[in-house]
N, C-alpha and C positions, 0 to 999 in steps of 0.2 A: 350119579354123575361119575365120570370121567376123565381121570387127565392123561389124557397124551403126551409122552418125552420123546423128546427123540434123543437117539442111540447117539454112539460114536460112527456106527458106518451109516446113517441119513434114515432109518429105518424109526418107527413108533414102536414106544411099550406103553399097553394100556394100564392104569392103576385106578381102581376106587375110590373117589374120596368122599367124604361125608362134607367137608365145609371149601367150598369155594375159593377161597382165600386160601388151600394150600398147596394149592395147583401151580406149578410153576409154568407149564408146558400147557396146548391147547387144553380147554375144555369141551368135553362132550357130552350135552346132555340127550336124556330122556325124557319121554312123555310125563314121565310121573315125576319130571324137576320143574314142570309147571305150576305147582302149588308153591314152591320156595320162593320163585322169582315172582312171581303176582304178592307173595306178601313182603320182599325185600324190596321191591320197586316201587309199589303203590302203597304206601303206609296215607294212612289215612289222617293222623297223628302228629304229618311232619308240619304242617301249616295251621293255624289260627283261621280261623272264615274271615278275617280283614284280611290276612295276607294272601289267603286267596281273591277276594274280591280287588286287591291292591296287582296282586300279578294278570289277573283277569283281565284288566284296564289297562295295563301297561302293555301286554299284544296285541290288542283292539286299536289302544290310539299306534303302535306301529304300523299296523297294518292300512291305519286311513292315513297316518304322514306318510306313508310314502307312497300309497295313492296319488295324495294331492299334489306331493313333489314331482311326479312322472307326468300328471296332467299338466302342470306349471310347466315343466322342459316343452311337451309337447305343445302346450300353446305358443310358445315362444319361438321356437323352431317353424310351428309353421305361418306364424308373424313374420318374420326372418325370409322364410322363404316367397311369401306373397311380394316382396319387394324387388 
């Protein structure tokens, strides 16, 4: 990986870093910083199988309430309208 500074006159100086966190400036990765971030982001570890099961449910039922709220406006709107 890679951090990017930029200068005093608006220009970048590229620098090496090993950890992510000590980048202050853009970061720039490589093909081979693909193994860090697949095990920094997907930890497998971070949830309990209820709390998945529990977050699981909880985007499902958003997804059919506001469904059923758009269907609701809609039918009402065009109730409203037939008059």
């Amino acid at each position: 990986m890679f951090c990017a500074l930029e200068n005093q006159d608006g220009s970048y100086q590229l620098e090496q870093v090993i950890n992510p966190n000590d980048c202050t400036g853009l970061l720039l990765n490589e093909g081979a910083d693909l193994a860090y971030w697949i095990r920094y982001l997907v930890d497998p570890n971070m949830f309990t199988s209820a709390e998945y099961a529990m977050l699981f449910m909880a985007g499902l039922s958003t997804i059919l309430i506001s469904y059923l709220v758009s269907w609701g406006y809609g039918e009402v709107i065009n109730f409203l309208n037939q008059k």
